[in-house]
C-alpha positions as CSV (number, residue, x, y, z in Angstrom):
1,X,2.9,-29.2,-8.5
2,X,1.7,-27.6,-12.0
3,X,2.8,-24.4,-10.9
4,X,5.6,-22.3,-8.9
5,X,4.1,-18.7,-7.3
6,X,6.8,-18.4,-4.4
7,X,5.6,-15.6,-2.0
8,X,3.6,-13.4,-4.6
9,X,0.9,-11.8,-3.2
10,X,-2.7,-12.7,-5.2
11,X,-6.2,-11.2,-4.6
12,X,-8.7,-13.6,-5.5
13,X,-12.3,-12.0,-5.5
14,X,-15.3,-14.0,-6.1
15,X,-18.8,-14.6,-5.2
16,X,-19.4,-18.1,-5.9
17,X,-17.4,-20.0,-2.5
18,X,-17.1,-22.9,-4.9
19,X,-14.8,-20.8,-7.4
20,X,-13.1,-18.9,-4.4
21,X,-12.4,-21.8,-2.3
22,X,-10.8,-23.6,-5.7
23,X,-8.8,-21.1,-7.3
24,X,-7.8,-19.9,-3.0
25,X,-6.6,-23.3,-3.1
26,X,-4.7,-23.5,-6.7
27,X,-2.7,-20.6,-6.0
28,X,-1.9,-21.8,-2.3
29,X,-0.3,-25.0,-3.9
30,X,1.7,-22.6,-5.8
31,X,2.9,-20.8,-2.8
32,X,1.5,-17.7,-3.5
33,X,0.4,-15.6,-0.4
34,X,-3.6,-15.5,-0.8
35,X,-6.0,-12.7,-0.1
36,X,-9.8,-13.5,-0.8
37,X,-12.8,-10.8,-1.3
38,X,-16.2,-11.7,-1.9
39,X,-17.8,-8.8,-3.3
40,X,-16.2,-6.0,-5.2
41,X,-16.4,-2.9,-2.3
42,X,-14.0,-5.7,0.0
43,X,-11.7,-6.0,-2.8
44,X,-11.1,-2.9,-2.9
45,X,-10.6,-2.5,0.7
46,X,-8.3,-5.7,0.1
47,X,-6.5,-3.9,-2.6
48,X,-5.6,-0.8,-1.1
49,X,-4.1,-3.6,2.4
50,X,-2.4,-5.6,0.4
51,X,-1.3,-4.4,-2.6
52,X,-1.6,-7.3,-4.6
53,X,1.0,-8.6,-7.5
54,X,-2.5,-10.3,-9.4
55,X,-6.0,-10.1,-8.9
56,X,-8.3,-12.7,-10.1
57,X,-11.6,-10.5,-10.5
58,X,-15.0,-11.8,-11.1
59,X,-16.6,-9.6,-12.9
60,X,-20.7,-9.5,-11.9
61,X,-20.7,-9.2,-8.5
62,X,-22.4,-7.8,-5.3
63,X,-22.4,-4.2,-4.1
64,X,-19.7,-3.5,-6.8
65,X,-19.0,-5.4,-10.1
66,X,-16.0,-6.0,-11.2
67,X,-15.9,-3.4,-13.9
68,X,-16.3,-0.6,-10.9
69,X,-13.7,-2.0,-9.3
70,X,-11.4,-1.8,-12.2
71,X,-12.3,2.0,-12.5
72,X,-11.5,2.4,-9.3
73,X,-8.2,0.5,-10.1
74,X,-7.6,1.7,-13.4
75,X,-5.9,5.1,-12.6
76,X,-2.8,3.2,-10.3
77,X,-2.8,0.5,-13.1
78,X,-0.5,0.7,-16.2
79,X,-1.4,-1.9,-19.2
80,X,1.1,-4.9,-18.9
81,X,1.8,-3.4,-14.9
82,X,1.4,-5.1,-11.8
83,X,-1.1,-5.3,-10.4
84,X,-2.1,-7.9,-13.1
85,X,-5.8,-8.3,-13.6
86,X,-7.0,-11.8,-15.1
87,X,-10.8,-11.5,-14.9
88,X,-13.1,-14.3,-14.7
89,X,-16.7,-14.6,-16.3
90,X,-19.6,-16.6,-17.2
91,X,-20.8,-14.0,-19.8
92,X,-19.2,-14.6,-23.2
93,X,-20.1,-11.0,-24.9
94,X,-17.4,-9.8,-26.8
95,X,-18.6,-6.1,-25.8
96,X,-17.5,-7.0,-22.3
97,X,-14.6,-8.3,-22.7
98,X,-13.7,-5.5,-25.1
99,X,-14.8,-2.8,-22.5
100,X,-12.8,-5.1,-19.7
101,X,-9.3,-4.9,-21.7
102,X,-10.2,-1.1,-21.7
103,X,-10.2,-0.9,-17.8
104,X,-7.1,-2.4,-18.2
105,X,-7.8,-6.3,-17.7
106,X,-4.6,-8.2,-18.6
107,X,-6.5,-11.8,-19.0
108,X,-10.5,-12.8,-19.6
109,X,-11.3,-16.2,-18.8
110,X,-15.2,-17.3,-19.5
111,X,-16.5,-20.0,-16.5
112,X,-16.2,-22.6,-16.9
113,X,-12.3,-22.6,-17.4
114,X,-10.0,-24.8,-16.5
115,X,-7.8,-24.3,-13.4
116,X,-4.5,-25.1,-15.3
117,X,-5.4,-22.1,-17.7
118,X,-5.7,-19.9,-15.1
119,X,-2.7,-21.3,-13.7
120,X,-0.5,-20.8,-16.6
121,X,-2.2,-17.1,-17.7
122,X,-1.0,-16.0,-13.4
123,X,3.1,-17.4,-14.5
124,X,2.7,-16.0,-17.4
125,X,1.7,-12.5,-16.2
126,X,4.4,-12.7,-12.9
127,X,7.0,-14.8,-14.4
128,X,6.0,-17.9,-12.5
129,X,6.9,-21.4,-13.8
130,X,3.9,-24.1,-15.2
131,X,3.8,-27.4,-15.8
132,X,0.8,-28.8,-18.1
133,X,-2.3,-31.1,-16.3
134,X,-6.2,-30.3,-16.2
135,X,-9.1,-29.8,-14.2
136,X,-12.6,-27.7,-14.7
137,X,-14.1,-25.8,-12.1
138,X,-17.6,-24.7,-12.6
């Protein structure tokens, strides 16, 4: 197993059900306890439930990208704080990014990444242990 999450609690919001369904099943492997959202308005309605330790955040989305819910987040959230934020993106604008890191985003990942990258960024932010392979998810 390429990584070790032991009972922390991960929000995984998404929605593409190919990326959700892979990274739900990444951080499961790594026995972290998994919450999934598939728009941004039932993130945020996750968030507040669960009170996550990380959230993987898409950030165009449905009913609420993920830059409103980072807003939304963003006055509970302390840079370098749980919860982490690791967004994920298939736009590669360096404005975005820029603006994301503003919100407070502790990670930005551009699609396609590789799962072990993500990985590695999630122990790295919650003191988790890796161990090096690789796989791409679209």
């Amino acid at each position: 197993m390429p990584a070790k999450l032991d009972g922390r609690s991960i929000l995984i919001v998404d929605d593409d059900p190919d990326v959700l369904n892979t990274v739900r099943m990444a951080f499961d492997a790594a026995g972290a306890k998994v919450t999934t959202a598939n728009d941004g308005n039932k993130a945020l309605e996750m968030f507040r439930r669960v009170d996550p330790d990380l959230i993987v955040l898409d950030m165009m989305m449905p009913r609420r990208s993920g830059f409103l819910v980072m807003e939304t987040i963003k006055p509970n959230k302390d840079a370098g704080k749980r919860p982490f934020v690791i967004m994920i993106t298939a736009n590669e604008g360096k404005r975005h990014e820029l603006y994301a890191r503003h919100l407070g985003v502790d990670e930005y990942l551009n699609k396609p990444f590789s799962i072990d990258r993500l990985m590695e960024k999630a122990c790295q932010l919650l003191g988790g242990e890796f161990i090096e392979p690789d796989v791409k998810i679209p």
